[in-house]
N, C-alpha and C positions, 0 to 999 in steps of 0.2 A: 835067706832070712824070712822068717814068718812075719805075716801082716801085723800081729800085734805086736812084733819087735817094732815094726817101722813106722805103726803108729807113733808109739810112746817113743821114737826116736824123735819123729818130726813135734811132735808136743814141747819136748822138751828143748827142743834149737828152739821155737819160738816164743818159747818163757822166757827163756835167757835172752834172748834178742828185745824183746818187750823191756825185760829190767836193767839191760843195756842202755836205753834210750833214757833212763833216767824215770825218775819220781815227777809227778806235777802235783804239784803244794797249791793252793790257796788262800791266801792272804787270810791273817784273821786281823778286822778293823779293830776290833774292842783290845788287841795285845800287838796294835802297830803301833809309833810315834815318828812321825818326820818333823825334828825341830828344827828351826832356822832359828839362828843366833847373830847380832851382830854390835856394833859398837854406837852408841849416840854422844855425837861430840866429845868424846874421849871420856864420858862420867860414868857409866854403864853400859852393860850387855844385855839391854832386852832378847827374848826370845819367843817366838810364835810356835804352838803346834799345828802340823796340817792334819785333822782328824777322820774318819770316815774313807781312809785310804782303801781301793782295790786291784788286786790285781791277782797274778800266776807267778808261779817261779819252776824252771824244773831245775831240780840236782839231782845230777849224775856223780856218784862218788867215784866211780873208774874210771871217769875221765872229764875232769871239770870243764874244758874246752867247750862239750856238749849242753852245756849249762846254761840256763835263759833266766831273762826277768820281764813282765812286763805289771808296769805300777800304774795306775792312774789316783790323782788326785782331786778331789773337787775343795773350787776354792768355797764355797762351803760350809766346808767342816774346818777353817782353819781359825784361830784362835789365838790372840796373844795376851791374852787376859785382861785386856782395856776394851770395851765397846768401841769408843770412837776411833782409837786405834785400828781395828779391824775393819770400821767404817773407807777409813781413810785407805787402807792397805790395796782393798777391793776395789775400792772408785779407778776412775781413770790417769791418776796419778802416777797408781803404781801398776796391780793387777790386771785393771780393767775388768773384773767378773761380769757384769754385763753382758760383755763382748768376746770374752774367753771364759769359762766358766769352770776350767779346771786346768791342772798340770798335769803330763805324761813324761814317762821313761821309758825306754825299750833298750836292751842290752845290745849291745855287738859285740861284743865279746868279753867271755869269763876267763880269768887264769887261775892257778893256784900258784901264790910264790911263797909258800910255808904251810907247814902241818898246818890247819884249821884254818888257810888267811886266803883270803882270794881278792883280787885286782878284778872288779867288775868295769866298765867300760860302756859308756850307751850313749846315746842322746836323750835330752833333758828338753821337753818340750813347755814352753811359756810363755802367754800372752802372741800364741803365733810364730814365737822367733824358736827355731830347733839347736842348739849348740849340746858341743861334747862335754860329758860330765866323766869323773872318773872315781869310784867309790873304792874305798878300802873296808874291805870285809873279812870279817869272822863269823867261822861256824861255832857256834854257842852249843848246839847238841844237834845230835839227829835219834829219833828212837820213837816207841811208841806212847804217846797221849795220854798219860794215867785217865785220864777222866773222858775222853774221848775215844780211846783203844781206837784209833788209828794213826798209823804214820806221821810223824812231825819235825818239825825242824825251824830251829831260828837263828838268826843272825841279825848282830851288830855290824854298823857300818857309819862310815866319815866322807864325807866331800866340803872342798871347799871350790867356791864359785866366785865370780862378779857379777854381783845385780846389773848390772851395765849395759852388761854382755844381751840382756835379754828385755831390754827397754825397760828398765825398774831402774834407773841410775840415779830419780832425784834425789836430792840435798848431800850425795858424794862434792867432797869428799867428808864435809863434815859428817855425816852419818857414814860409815862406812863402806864403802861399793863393794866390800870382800865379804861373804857369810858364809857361816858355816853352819854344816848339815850334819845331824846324827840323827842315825835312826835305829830303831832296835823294833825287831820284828819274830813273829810265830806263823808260820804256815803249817795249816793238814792239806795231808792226800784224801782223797774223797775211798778209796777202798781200804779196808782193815787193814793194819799193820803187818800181821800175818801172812797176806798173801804178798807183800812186797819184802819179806826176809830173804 
């Protein structure tokens, strides 16, 4: 074999091996939302957004397995359209911002159980305490950025939780101890779309 055969041999095993290991996305805050929703004494469903979210995601579409998340939150950016309501949320009642000043997530594990649907899997860090969280997810699109012309991709997703679970439990059960989480989200790749075809 000639050396420029085994060049452009070994170039191209490690292209493929690069886009093997997947895409790494970057969160974009301005097109995240993580809402939490929950019940107050059975008359309505407030809900709060946590805004200002960052983090990484990689997708691997040939093999979802290989697939990662990690989210951080600051509390922040979160918002549930009352001032003293977010006063309150923050204080040491619930939050503690203070003393914790954000929420983390990091996956362990991704599946795919349907065309576009993935069972994401992590720990859900809050106020200090780490418990499992288990999100159900949709891939919304994967393609290039019209306005960006790089790599993208978003997904919607659901979890539900017990504030309890993570020292936020007061005034359960009249307020709710059960919330639920939706999120809908846009990540880019930091290189052109083009080179990750």
């Amino acid at each position: 074999m000639s050396k420029r055969f085994l060049l452009t041999a070994a170039l191209a095993a490690a292209s493929a091996n690069a886009f093997a290991a997947g895409v790494t996305y970057k969160l974009d805050p301005t097109h995240t939302n993580v809402i939490a929703s929950w019940n107050h004494f059975g008359f309505s469903n407030p809900s709060a957004n946590f805004g200002g979210v960052e983090g990484t995601l990689v997708y691997d579409a040939a093999d979802v397995a290989r697939s990662s998340v990690q989210v951080t939150l600051p509390l922040s950016g979160m918002d549930s359209f009352v001032p003293k309501l977010d006063e309150h949320l923050r204080g040491p009642d619930f939050f503690d911002a203070a003393r914790f000043p954000e929420a983390r997530f990091s996956s362990t594990r991704v599946e795919a159980v349907a065309a576009g649907k993935l069972r994401i899997t992590g720990d859900l860090t809050i106020r200090g305490v780490t418990r499992p969280v288990v999100l159900d997810a949709t891939l919304n699109k994967a393609g290039e950025h019209p306005m960006l012309k790089v790599a993208a991709i978003g997904f919607d997703a659901t979890a539900t939780l017990k504030r309890s679970a993570f020292g936020l439990g007061g005034f359960a059960p009249a307020v709710s101890d059960e919330v639920t989480l939706r999120i809908s989200t846009e990540a880019s790749a930091s290189a052109p779309a083009a080179a990750g075809k």
